[in-house]
C-alpha positions in Angstrom: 75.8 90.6 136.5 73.3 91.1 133.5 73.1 88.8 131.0 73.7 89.8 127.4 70.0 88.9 126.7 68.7 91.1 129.7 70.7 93.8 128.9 68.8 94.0 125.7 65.4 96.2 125.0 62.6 94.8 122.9 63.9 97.3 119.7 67.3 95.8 120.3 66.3 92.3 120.0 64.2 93.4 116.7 66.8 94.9 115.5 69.1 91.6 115.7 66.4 88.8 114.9 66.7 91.1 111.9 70.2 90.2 110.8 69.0 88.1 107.4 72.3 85.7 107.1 70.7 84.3 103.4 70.7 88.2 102.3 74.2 88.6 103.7 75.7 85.7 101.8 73.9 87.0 98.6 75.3 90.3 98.9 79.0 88.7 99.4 78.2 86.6 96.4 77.8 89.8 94.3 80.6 91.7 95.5 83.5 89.1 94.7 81.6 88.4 91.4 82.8 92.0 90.3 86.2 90.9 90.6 86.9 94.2 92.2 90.3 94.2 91.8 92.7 97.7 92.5 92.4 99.3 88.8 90.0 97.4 86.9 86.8 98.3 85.5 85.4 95.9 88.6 86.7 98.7 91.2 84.5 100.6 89.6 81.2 98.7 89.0 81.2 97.2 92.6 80.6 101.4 93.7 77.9 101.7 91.4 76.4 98.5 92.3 76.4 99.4 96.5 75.5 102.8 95.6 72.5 100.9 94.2 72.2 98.7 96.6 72.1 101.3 99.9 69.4 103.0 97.5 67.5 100.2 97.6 67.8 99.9 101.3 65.9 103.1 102.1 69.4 105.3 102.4 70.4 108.7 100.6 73.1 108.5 98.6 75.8 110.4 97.1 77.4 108.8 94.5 80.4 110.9 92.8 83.1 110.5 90.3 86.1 111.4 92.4 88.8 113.9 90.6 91.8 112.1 91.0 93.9 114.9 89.1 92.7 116.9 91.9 93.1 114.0 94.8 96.8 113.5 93.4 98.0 117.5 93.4 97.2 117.8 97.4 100.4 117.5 99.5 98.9 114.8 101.7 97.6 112.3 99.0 98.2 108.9 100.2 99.4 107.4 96.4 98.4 105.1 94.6 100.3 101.6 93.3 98.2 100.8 90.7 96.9 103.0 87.6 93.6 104.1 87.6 91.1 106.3 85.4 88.0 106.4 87.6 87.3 106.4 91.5 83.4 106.4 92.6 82.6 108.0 96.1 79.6 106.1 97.6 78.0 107.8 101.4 74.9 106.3 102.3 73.0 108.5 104.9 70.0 107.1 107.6 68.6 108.9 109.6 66.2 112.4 109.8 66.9 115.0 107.3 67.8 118.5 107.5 70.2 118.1 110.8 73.6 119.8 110.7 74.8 117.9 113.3 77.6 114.9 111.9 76.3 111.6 111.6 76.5 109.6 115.4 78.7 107.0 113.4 80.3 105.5 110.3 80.1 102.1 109.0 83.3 102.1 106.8 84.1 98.9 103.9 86.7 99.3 101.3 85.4 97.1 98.1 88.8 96.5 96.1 90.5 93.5 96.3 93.9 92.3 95.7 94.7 90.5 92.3 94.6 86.5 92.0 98.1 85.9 91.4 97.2 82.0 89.9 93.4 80.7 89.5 94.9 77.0 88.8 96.1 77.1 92.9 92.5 78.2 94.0 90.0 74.9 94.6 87.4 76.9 92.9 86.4 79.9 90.9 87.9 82.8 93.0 85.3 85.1 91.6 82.5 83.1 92.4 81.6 82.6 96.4 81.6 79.0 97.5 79.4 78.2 100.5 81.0 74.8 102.6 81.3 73.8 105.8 80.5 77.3 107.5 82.7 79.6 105.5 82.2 81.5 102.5 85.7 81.1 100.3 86.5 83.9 97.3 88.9 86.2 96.7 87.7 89.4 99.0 85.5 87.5 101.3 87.8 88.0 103.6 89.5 91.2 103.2 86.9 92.7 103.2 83.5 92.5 101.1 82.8 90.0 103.6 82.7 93.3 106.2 81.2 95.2 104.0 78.7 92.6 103.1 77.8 92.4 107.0 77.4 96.5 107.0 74.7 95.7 104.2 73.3 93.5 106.7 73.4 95.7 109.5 71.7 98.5 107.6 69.2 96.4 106.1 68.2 95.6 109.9 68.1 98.9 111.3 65.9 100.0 108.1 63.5 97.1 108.2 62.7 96.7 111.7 60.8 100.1 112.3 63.3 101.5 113.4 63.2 105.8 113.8 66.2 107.1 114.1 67.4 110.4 116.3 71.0 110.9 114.6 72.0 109.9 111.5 74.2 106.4 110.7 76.9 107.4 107.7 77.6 104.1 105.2 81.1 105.0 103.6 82.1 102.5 100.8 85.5 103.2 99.6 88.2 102.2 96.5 91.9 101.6 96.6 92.7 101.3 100.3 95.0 98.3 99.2 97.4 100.7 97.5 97.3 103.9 99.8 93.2 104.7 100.1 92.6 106.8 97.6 89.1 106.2 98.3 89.2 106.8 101.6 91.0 110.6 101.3 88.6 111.5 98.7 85.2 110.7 100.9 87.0 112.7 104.0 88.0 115.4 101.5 84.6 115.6 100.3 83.7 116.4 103.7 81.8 113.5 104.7 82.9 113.5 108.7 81.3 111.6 111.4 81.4 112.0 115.0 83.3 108.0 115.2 83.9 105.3 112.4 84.0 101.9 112.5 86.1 100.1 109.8 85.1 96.5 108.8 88.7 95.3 108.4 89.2 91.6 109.4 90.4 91.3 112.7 89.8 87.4 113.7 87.6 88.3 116.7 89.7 91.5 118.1 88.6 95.1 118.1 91.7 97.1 116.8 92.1 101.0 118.4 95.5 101.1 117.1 97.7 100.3 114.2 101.2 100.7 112.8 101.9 101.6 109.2 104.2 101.1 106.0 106.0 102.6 103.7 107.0 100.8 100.3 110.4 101.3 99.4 112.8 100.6 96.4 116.4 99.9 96.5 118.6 99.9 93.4 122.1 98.3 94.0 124.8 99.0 90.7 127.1 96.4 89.4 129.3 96.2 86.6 128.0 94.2 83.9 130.5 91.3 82.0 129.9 88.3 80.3 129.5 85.4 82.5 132.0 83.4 81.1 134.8 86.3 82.4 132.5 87.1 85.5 135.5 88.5 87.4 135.7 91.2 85.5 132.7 92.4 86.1 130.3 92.9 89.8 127.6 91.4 89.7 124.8 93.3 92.0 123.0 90.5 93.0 126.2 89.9 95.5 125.3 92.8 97.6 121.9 91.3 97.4 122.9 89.9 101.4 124.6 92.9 102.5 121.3 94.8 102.2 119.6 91.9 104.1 121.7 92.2 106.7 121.4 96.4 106.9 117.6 95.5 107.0 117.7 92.5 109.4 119.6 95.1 111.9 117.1 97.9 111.6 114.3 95.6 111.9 115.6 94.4 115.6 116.7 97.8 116.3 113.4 99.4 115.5 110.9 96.4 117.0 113.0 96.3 120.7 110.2 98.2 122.5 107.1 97.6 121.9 104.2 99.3 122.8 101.9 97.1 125.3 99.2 97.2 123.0 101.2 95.5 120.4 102.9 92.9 122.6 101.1 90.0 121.3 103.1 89.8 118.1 106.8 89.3 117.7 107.3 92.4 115.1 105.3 95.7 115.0 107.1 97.1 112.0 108.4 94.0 110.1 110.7 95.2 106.8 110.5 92.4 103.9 111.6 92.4 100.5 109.1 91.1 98.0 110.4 91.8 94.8 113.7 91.3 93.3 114.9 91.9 89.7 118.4 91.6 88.3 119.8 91.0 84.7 118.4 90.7 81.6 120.4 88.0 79.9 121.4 84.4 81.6 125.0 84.8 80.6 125.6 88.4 81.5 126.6 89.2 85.0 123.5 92.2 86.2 124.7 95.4 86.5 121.5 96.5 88.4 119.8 95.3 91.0 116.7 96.4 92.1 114.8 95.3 95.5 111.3 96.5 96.5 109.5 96.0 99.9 107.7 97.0 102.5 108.7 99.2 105.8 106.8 99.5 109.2 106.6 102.6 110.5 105.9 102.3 114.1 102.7 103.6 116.0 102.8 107.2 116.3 106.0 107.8 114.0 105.6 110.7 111.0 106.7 109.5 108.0 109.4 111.8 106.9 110.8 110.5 110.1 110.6 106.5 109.1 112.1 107.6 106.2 115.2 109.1 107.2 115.8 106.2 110.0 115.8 104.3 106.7 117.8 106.0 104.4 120.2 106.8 106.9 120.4 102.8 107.5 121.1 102.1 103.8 124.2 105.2 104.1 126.0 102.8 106.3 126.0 99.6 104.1 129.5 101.6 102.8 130.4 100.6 106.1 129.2 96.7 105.3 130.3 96.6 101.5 133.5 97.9 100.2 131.9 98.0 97.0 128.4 100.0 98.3 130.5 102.6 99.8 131.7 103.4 96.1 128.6 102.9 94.7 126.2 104.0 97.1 122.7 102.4 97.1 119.7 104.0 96.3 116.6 104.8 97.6 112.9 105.9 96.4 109.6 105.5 97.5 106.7 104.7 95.5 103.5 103.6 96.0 100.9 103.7 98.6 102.3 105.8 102.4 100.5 104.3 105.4 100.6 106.0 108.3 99.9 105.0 111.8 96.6 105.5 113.8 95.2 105.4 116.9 92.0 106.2 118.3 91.7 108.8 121.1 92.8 107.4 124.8 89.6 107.1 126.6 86.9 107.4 124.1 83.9 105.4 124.5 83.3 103.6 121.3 86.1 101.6 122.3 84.0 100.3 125.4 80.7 100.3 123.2 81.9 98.4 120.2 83.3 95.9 122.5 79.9 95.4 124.5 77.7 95.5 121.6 79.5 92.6 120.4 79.3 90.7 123.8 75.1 91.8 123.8 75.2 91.1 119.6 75.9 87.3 120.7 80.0 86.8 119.8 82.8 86.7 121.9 84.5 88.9 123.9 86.7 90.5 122.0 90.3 90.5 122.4 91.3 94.2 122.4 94.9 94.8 120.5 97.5 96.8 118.0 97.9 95.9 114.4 101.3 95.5 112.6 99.4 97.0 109.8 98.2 100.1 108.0 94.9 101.1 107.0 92.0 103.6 106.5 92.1 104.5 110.2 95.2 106.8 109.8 93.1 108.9 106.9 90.2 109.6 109.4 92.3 109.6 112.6 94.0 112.6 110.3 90.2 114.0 109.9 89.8 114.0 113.8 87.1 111.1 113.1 87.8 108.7 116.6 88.1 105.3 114.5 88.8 101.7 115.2 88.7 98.3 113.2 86.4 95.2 114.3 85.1 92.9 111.3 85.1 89.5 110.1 87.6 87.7 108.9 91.4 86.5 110.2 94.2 88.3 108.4 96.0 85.3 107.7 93.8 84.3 105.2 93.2 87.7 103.5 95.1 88.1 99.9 95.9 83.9 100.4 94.9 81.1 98.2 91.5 79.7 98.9 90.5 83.0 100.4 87.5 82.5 103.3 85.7 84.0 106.3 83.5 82.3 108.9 79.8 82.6 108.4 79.3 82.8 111.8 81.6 85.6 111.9 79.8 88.0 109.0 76.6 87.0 111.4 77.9 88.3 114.8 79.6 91.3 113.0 76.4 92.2 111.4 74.7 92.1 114.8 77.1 94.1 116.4 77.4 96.7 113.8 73.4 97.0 114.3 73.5 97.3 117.3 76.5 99.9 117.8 74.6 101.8 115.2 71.0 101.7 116.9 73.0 102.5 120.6 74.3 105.5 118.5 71.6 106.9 116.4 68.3 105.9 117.8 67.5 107.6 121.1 66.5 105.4 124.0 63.3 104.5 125.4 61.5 107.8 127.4 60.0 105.6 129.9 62.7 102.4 131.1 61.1 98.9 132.4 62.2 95.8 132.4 64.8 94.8 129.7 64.9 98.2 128.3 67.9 100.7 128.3 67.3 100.7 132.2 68.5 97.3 132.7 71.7 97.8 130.3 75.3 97.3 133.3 
């Protein structure tokens, strides 16, 4: 069997002696200084600053002000969960001009974050990267300007190396996938295809062909308000509060009993959770409303409109649960961001090429796996772009307290996003010998 070092040519190992890790962990440092959180003026300035940045990298750029009027009005728009005035597009193009052929591949990073709920909890500044100990801690360095940090890396290889390229390499930096990937739907829209994409989401050390999805609902339960010192005569909504539970406990199992193989590693595909709960508006007034929002799976290749009615029809049958539901019927909305499922192609080959670029890049064979979550996939899986996830990063610390990724982890992404990009767009050798494409098995 070849070694990953053999199966290397001489332009291959340039390419990933390359790899600067001290320009790397400067480019994450700039990116979570932004504080490019969903709707603020930092979504915004982070765009500018890569478009900038993959300027200065040798790369053409378009850099546009998306319409989001426009975005919104098409049937397909993903939503949105936060408000926003302004979405920036940012493609950065390598490779030889005046093809009409689609770029070979594209690197993919979204650059907004999720908000700090409570700077006192963090041990430092979550705006300003702290290097310790082999990690690199602030809010996004994990999901995912630490991935996108490593594309920088990646591209500032391949450019600096001598590299000629064949085919073009796409860079697409996106906005608002946290809240539906507004970003994301715009830059396809825009028509900026690719023949396959690779999305830097973190994925602790496993390449992801497949994910699930979500759907964020809302539930409002009625009561009848009273003062709380004559509760009886009232009904208070927050005791149907466990009914509903209960409806959603029972979907849940219902809807996670067979999984598919590529998602039996975790115990739910399409978990349901409530995460926000209001009800009343004075202490000693028994609530008359209740309302409950949460999140939805929606299993692999399940349409929407079809998680949706599995739903609501659930929710119709609390009147079977709740004396008091079946009178006063629960209802249900659904705002926010819709993620759908996606899946790469069965068979295609930058499944097998992403996962041995990583093994000749250096890191460790990835794991290959499902995801329980949504993402940018499903918007260029719609686009008929093959797309999968590999990138830094373990999803259990993305959106936490004390936020962090693994040094050595933006390194061996890096490398491997070279290298998948060089495989891709940079013909091989005319005239094999030893260590060259030739010896590659």
């Amino acid at each position: 069997m070849t070694s990953p070092l053999q199966a290397l040519t001489e332009q291959e190992r340039r390419v990933l002696s390359g790899v600067d890790t001290d320009a790397l962990l400067a480019d994450l440092a700039a990116l979570v200084a932004f504080a490019p959180v969903g709707g603020s003026a930092g979504e915004v300035a982070v765009q500018r600053w890569c478009a900038g940045r993959l300027r200065e990298l040798g790369l053409h750029v378009t850099e546009w002000d998306v319409d989001l009027a426009a975005e919104a009005s098409h049937p397909d728009f993903p939503g949105m969960e936060v408000a926003r005035d302004a979405v920036v597009g940012v493609v950065g193009t390598w490779g030889p001009a005046g093809r009409d052929d689609l770029p070979a591949l594209a690197l993919c990073g979204h650059t907004d974050v999720v908000p700090v709920e409570d700077p006192a909890r963090w041990r430092t500044d979550p705006f300003v990267l702290g290097v310790a100990g082999g990690t690199a801690a602030g809010r996004g360095s994990c999901d995912m300007l630490g991935g996108v940090a490593s594309i920088l890396a990646a591209v500032r290889a391949l450019t600096t190396v001598g590299v000629t390229p064949t085919r073009s390499l796409a860079v697409h930096l996106v906005s608002g996938e946290e809240d539906g990937g507004v970003g994301a739907f715009a830059t396809l829209r825009a028509g900026h295809l690719a023949d396959a994409c690779l999305i830097a989401e973190p994925t602790g050390g496993a390449v992801i062909p497949t994910n699930a999805g979500s759907l964020t609902f809302r539930l409002e339960v009625d009561g009848r308000a009273a003062h709380g010192s004559t509760r009886t005569v009232g009904e208070s909504a927050l005791d149907h509060l466990a009914a509903v539970q209960d409806c959603l406990r029972d979907l849940e199992a219902t809807r996670n009993a067979d999984a598919p193989a590529a998602f039996a590693h975790l115990d739910l595909v399409a978990p349901i959770s409530i995460g926000i709960v209001r009800a009343g508006t004075w202490a000693s007034t028994v609530p008359d409303l209740l309302v409950a929002e949460g999140r939805y799976g929606v299993l692999p290749g399940e349409p929407l409109d079809a998680a949706r009615r599995v739903f609501e029809d659930s929710i119709v049958q609390l009147g079977h649960r709740d004396r008091w539901l079946a009178e006063h019927p629960v209802r249900v909305t659904w705002p926010g961001g819709a993620f759908a499922s996606g899946t790469l192609p069965e068979g295609h080959a930058l499944l097998g090429e992403t996962v041995e670029a990583a093994v000749h890049a250096g890191a460790a064979a990835p794991r290959v796996e499902g995801a329980p979550y949504g993402s940018d996939l499903r918007h260029y899986a719609a686009h008929r772009v093959p797309t999968l996830q590999f990138g830094p990063g373990e999803l259990r610390h993305a959106h936490a307290v004390d936020e962090s990724v693994a040094i050595e982890e933006l390194v061996d992404c890096a490398r491997t996003y070279a290298l998948l990009a060089l495989r891709r767009c940079v013909a091989p050798a005319a005239t094999p010998g030893q260590g060259d494409d030739a010896a590659r098995t």
